[in-house]
PAVO-974289 format. One line per field, with one value per residue: residue in three letters; residue number from 1; x, y, z of N, C-alpha, C in turn. Coordinates in steps of 0.02 Angstrom, whole numbers. Example, Ala and Ser with C-alpha at 12.3 -4.5 7.8 and 13.67 -1.06 7.14 Angstrom:
BEGIN
rest <- (Ala, Ser) $
nr <- (1, 2) $
neast <- (660, 642) $
nnorth <- (-284, -112) $
nup <- (390, 354) $
caeast <- (615, 684) $
canorth <- (-225, -53) $
caup <- (390, 357) $
ceast <- (660, 645) $
cnorth <- (-165, 2) $
cup <- (390, 394) $
//
This chain:
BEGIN
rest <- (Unk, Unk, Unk, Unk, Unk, Unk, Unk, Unk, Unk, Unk, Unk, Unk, Unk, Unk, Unk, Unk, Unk, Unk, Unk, Unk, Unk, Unk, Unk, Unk, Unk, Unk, Unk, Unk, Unk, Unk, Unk, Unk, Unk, Unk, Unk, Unk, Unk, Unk, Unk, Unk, Unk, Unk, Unk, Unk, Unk, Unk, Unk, Unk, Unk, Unk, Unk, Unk, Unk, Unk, Unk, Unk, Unk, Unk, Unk, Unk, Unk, Unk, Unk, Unk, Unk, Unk, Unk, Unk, Unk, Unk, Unk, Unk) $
nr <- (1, 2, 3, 4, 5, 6, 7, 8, 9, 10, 11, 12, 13, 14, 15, 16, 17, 18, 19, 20, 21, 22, 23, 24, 25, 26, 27, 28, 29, 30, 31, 32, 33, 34, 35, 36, 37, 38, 39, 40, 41, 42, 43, 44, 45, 46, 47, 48, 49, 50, 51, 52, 53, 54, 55, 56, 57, 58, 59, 60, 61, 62, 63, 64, 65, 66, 67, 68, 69, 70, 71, 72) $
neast <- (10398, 10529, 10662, 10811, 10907, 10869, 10742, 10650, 10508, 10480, 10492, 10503, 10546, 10569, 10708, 10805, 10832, 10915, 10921, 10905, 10882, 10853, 10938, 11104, 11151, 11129, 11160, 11284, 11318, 11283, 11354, 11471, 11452, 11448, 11611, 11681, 11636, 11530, 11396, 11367, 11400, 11315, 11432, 11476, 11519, 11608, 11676, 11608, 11470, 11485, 11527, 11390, 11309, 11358, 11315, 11192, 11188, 11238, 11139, 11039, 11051, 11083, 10955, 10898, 10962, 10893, 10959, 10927, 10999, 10948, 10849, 10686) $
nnorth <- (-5602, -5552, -5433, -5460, -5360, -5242, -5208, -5247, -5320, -5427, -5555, -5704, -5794, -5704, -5644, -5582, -5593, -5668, -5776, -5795, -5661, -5499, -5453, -5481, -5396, -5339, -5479, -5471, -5369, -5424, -5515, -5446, -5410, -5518, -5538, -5423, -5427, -5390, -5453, -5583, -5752, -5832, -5933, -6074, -6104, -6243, -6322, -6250, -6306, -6452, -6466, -6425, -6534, -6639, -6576, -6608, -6749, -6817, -6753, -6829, -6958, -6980, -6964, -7068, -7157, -7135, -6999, -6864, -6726, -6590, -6443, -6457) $
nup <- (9331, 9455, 9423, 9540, 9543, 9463, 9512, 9394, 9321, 9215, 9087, 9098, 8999, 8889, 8784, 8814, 8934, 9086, 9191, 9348, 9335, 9248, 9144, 9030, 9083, 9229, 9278, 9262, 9376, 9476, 9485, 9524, 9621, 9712, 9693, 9751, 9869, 9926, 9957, 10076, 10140, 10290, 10402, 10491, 10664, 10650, 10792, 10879, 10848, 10864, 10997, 11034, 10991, 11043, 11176, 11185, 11149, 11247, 11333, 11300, 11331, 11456, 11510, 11437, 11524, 11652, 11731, 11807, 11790, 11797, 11850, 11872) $
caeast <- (10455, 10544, 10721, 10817, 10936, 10849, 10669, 10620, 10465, 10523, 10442, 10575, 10539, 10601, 10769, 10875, 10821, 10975, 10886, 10845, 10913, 10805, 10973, 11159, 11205, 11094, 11185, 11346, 11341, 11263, 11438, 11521, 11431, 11491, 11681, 11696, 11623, 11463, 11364, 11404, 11355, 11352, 11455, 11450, 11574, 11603, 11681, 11534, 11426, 11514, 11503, 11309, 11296, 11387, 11304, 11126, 11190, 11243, 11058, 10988, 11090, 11085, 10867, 10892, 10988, 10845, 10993, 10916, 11048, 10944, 10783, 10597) $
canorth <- (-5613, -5478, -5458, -5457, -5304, -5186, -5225, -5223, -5349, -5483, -5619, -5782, -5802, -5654, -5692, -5555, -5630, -5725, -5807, -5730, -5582, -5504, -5456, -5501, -5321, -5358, -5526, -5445, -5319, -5477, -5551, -5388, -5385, -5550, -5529, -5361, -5440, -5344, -5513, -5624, -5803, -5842, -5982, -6092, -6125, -6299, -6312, -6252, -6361, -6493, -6453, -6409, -6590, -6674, -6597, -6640, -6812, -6819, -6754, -6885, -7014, -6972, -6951, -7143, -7199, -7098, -6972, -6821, -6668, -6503, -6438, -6499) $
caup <- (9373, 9452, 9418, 9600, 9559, 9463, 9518, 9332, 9302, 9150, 9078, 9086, 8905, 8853, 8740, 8852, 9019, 9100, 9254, 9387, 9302, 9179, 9064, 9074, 9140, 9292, 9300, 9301, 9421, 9538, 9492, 9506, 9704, 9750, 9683, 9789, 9948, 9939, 10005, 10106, 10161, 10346, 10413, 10548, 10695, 10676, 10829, 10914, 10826, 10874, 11081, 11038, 10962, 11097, 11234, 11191, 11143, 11312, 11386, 11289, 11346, 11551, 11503, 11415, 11609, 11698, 11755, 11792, 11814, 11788, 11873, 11883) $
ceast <- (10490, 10616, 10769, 10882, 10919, 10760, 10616, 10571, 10467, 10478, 10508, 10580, 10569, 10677, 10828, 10873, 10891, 10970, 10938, 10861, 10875, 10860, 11050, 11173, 11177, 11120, 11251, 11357, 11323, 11317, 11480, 11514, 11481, 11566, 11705, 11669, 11566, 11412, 11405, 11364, 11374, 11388, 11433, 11528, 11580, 11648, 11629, 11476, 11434, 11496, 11417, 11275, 11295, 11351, 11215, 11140, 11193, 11189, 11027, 11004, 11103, 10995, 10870, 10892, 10957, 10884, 10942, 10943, 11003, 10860, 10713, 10565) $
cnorth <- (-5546, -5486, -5406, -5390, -5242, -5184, -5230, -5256, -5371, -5525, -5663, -5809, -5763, -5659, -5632, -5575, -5673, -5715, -5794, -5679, -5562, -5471, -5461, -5451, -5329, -5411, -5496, -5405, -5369, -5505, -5503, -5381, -5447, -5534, -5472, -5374, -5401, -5381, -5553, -5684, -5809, -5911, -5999, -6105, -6187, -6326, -6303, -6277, -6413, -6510, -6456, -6496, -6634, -6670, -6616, -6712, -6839, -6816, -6810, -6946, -7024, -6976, -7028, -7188, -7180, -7076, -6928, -6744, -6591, -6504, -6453, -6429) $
cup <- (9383, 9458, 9511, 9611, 9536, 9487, 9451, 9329, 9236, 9145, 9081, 9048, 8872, 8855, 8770, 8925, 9031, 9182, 9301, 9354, 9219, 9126, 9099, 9113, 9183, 9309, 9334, 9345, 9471, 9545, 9540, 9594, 9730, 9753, 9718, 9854, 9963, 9984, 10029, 10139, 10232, 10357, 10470, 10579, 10696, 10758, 10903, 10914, 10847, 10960, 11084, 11014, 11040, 11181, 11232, 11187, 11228, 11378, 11349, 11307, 11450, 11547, 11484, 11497, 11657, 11755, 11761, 11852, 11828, 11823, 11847, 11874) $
//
């Protein structure tokens, strides 16, 4: 296993390993990244999700009433 901040190569048996992290100081500085904004997860607009929902519901629902708005 390879540990994901120092690239070290670990066994996950081995009694300083602290998963994924092949020792805590490799854990903590993974802490130490999130808590300083180093990563970051993306989000979503719900909002825009919401419109993106709505308007396929909407093509599938004019395609059900054999509407058909958009080109051939």
């Amino acid at each position: 296993m390879r540990c994901p901040i120092c690239n070290k190569i670990f066994s996950p048996d081995d009694p300083e390993a602290a998963l994924p992290f092949c020792s805590e100081r490799c854990k903590r500085i993974d802490l130490g990244r999130w808590m300083n904004e180093e990563y970051s997860v993306d989000t979503v607009n719900l909002d825009k999700l919401e419109e993106a929902i709505a308007g396929v519901e909407e093509e599938n629902a004019q395609e059900e009433r054999g509407e058909d708005d958009g080109p051939n």
